[in-house]
C-alpha positions as CSV (number, residue, x, y, z in Angstrom):
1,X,0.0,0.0,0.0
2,X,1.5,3.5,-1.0
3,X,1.2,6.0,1.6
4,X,-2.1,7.8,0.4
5,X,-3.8,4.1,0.6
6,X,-2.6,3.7,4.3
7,X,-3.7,7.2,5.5
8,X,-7.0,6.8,3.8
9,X,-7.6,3.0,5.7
10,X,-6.4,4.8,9.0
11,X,-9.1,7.5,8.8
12,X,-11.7,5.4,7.1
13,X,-11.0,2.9,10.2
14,X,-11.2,5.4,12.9
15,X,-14.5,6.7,11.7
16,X,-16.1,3.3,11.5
17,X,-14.6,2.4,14.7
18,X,-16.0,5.6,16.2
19,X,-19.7,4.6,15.2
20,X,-19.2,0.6,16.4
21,X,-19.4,1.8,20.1
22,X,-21.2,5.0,20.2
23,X,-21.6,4.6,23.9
24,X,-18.0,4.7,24.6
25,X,-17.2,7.3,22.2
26,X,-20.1,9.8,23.6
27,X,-18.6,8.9,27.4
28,X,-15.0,10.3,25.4
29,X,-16.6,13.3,23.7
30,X,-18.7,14.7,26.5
31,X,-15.4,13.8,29.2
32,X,-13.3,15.7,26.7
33,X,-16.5,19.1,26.4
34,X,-16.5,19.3,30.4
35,X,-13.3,19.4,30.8
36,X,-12.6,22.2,28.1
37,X,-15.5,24.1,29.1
38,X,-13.3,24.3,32.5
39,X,-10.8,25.4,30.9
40,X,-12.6,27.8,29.0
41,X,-13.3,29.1,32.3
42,X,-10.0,29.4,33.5
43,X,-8.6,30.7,29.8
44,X,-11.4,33.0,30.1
45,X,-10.8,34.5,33.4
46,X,-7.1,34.8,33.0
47,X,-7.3,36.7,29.8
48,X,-10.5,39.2,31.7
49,X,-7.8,39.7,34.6
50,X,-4.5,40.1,32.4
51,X,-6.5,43.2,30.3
52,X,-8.0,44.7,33.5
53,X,-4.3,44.7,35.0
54,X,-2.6,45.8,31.7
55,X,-5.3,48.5,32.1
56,X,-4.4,49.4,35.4
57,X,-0.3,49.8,34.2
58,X,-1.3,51.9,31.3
59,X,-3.0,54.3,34.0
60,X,0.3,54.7,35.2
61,X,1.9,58.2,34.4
62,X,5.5,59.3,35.4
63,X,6.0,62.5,36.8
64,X,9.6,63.7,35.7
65,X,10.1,66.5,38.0
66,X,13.2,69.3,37.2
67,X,15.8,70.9,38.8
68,X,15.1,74.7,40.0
69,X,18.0,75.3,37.9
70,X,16.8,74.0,34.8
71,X,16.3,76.0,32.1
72,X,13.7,75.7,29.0
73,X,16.5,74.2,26.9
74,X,17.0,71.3,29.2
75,X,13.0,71.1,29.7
76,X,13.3,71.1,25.6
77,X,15.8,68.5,25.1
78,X,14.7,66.0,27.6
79,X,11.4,66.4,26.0
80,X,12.8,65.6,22.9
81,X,14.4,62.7,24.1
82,X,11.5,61.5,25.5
83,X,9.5,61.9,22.6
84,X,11.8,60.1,20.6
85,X,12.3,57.1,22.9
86,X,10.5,53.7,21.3
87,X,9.2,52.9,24.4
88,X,7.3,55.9,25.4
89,X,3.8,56.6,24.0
90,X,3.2,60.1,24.6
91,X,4.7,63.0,26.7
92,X,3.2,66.0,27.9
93,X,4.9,69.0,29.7
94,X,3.2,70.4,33.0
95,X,5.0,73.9,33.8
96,X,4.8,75.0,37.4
97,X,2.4,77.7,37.1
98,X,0.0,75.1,35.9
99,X,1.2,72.7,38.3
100,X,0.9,75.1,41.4
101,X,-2.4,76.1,39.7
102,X,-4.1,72.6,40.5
103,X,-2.5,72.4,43.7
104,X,-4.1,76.1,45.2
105,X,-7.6,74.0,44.8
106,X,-6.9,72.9,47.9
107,X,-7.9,75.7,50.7
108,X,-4.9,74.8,52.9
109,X,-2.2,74.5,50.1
110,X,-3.3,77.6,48.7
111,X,-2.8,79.2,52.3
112,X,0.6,77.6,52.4
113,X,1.6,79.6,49.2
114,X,0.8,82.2,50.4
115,X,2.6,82.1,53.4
116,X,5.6,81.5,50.9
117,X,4.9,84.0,48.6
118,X,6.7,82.2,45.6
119,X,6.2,78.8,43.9
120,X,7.7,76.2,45.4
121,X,7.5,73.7,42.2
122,X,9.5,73.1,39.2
123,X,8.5,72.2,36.0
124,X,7.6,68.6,35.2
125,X,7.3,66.3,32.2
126,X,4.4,63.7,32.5
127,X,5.0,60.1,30.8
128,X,3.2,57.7,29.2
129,X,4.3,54.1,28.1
130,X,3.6,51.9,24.9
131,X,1.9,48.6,26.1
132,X,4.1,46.2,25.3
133,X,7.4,47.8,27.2
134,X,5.5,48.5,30.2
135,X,7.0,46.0,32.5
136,X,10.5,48.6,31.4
137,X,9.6,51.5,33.2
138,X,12.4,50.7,35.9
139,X,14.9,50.7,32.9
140,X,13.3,54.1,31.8
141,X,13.0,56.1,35.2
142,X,16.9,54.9,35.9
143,X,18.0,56.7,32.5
144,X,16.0,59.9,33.1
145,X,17.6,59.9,37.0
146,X,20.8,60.2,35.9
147,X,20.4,63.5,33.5
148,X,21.9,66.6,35.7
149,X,18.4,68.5,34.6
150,X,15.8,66.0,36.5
151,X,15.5,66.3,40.3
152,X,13.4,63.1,41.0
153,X,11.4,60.2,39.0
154,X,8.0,59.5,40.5
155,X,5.9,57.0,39.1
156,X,4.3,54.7,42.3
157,X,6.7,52.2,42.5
158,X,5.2,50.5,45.2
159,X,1.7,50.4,43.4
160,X,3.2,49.7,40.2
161,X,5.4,46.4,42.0
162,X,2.3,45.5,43.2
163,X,0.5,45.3,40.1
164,X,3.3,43.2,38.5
165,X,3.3,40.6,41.1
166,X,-0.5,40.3,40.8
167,X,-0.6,40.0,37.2
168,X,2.0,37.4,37.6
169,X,0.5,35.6,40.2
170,X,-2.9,35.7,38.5
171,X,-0.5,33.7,36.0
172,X,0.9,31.3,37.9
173,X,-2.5,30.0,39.5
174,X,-4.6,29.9,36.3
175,X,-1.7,27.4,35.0
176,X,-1.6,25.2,37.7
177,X,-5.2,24.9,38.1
178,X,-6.0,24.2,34.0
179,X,-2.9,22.1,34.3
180,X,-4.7,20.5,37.4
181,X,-7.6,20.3,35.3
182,X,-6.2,19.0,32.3
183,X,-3.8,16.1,33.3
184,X,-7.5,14.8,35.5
185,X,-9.3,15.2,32.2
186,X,-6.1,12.9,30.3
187,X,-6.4,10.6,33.3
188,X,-10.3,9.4,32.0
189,X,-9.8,9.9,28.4
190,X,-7.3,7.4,28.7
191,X,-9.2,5.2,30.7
192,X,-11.9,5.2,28.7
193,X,-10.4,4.5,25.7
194,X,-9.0,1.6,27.1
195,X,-12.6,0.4,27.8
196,X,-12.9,1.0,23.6
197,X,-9.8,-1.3,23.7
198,X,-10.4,-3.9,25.7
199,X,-14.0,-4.1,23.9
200,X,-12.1,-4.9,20.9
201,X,-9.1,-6.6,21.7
202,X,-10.0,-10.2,20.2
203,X,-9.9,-8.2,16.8
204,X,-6.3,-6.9,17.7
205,X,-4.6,-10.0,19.0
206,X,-6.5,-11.5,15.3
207,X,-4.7,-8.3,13.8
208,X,-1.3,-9.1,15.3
209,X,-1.5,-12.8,14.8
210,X,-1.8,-12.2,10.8
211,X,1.2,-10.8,10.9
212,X,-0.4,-6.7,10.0
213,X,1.8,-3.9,10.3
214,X,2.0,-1.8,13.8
215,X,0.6,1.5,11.8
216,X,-2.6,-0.9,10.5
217,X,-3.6,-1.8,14.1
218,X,-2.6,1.3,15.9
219,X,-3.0,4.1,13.6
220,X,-6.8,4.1,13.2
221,X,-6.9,3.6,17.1
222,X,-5.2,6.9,17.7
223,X,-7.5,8.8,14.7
224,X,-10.3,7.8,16.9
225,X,-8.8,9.4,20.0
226,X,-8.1,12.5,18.0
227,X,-11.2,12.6,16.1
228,X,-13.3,12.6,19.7
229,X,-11.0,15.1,21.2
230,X,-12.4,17.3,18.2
231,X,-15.7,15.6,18.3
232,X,-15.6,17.6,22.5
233,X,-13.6,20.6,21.3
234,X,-16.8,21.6,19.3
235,X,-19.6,20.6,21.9
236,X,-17.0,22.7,24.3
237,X,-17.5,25.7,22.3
238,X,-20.9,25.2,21.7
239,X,-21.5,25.0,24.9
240,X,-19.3,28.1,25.7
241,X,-21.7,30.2,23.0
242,X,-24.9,29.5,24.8
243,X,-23.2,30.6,27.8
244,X,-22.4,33.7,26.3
245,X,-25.9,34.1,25.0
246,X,-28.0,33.1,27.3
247,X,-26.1,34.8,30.8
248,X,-26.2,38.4,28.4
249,X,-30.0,37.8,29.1
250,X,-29.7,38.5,32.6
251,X,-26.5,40.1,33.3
252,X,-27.9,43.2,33.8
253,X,-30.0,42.5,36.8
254,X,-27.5,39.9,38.5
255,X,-24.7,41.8,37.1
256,X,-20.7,40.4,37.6
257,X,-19.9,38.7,34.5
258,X,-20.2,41.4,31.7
259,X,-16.6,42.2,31.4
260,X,-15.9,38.2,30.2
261,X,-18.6,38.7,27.9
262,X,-17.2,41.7,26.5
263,X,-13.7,40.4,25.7
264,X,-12.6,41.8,22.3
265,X,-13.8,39.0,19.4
266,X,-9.9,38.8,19.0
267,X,-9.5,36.9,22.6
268,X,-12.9,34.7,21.8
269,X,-11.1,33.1,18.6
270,X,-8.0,32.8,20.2
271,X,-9.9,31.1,22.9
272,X,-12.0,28.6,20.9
273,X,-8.5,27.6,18.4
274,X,-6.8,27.0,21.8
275,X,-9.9,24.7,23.1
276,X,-9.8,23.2,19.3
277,X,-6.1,22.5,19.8
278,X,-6.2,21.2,23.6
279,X,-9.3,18.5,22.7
280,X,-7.1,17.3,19.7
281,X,-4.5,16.6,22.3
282,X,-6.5,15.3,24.9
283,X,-7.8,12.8,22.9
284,X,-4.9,11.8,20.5
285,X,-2.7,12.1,23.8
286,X,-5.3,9.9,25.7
287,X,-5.1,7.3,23.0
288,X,-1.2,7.5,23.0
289,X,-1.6,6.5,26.7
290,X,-3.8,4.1,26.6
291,X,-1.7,1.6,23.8
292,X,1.1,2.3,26.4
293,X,-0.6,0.3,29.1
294,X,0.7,-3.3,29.6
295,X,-2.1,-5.0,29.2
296,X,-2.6,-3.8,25.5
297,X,0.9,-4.0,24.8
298,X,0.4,-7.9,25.6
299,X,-2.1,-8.0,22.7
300,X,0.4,-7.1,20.2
């Protein structure tokens, strides 16, 4: 048989294989939909928290405050310099009369400068970051300190630390858990497609004893397993548009979940080709284990 003939007996195999024990295959496909929509879940909620905290960086703004002795040319070239800097978004220059002219809002600051009878503030440049060099702004606010024109760099490092380590903690949990959730899920697939085995394994050891090729006895096995990771990958997202439908009916009375339904169409692809590409791995990876098992390997 030339290759095209073998890889049109695999998948002609597989499907009829597929339909034999329809029990067994639906206990696969709807094992392989839970455990995605979980996933889902977690995906989901880890992409809803990463854009609220990206969100909360980008609100970020670094004050960059001047010497008293600088002049307009150094406010001009570090303005400049800022503006031409790739990782900088935009820049915009707060003088101190319009600085001291928010700061006399207050009833007791304005009677402080007047009690002074000058203004105590320097001119300032106010910063903005791009979003994907945010986690530099360390790198950034290092540079600018040591320019002879800028007195001090304030942009709430302790808030802006904090942010980090939440974002990568939100990280670090939502992997464990799908990974959690994931290796379980492999666990029954593959046990339940040794059920599929051990249903047929008189027409294996028949297989094996008439001398026919590894790829011939295997090969269709393993389509199966792929084929009803797919088969759940689909029901998964099925399942995962109703949800979306059916909770915007009365989101806005219980309220709480509106900002997962409003991710960007962008993150719902991405979300469904990653469930596509997990359920083709559960199940082909479920088969993979279950032909591994010593029992089977005795049929050959």
């Amino acid at each position: 048989m030339n290759p095209w003939q073998k890889l049109v007996y695999v998948l002609k195999e597989g499907l009829s294989q597929l339909v034999r024990f329809p029990g067994l295959s639906m206990a696969v496909v709807v094992i392989v939909a839970a455990a995605l929509v979980q996933l889902s879940l977690f995906l989901g909620l880890s992409k809803v928290l990463d854009n609220a905290l990206l969100s909360a960086r980008q609100k970020f703004e670094m004050a960059v405050f001047l010497t008293p002795a600088a002049g307009s040319g150094d406010l001009q070239r570090l303005q400049t310099r800022l503006t031409s800097d790739v990782r900088v978004a935009s820049v915009r220059v707060i003088g101190k009369d319009e600085a001291l002219k928010d700061f006399r809002k207050d009833p007791d600051v304005d009677r402080m400068v007047q009690a002074l009878g000058e203004n105590p503030l320097t001119d300032s440049i106010s910063v903005v970051l791009k979003k994907d060099v945010s986690e530099k702004i360390d790198d950034l606010a290092e540079d600018l300190k040591k320019d002879p024109a800028v007195e001090e760099v304030n942009y709430g490092k302790g808030e802006w630390e904090a942010v980090s380590n939440l974002s990568r903690l939100a990280s670090w949990v939502g992997w464990i858990l799908g990974g959690f959730v994931f290796i379980t899920a492999l666990f029954i697939v593959s046990n339940a497609l040794s059920l599929a085995l051990w249903a047929r394994r008189e027409e294996w050891v028949l297989l094996s004893r008439l001398g026919a090729p590894a790829w011939m006895r295997w090969g269709p096995y393993l389509w199966e397993g792929l084929l009803k990771g797919l088969l759940g990958a689909v029901i998964g997202i099925l399942v995962m548009e109703i949800f979306k439908s059916t909770l915007g009916w009365f989101l806005p009375k219980s309220g709480g979940m509106e900002i997962f339904l409003n991710l960007p169409g962008i993150d719902w692809n991405s979300l469904y080709l990653t469930l596509v590409l997990l359920g083709s791995l559960l199940g082909f990876a479920g088969a993979l284990w279950a032909i591994q098992k010593k029992w089977v390997r005795e049929l050959h």
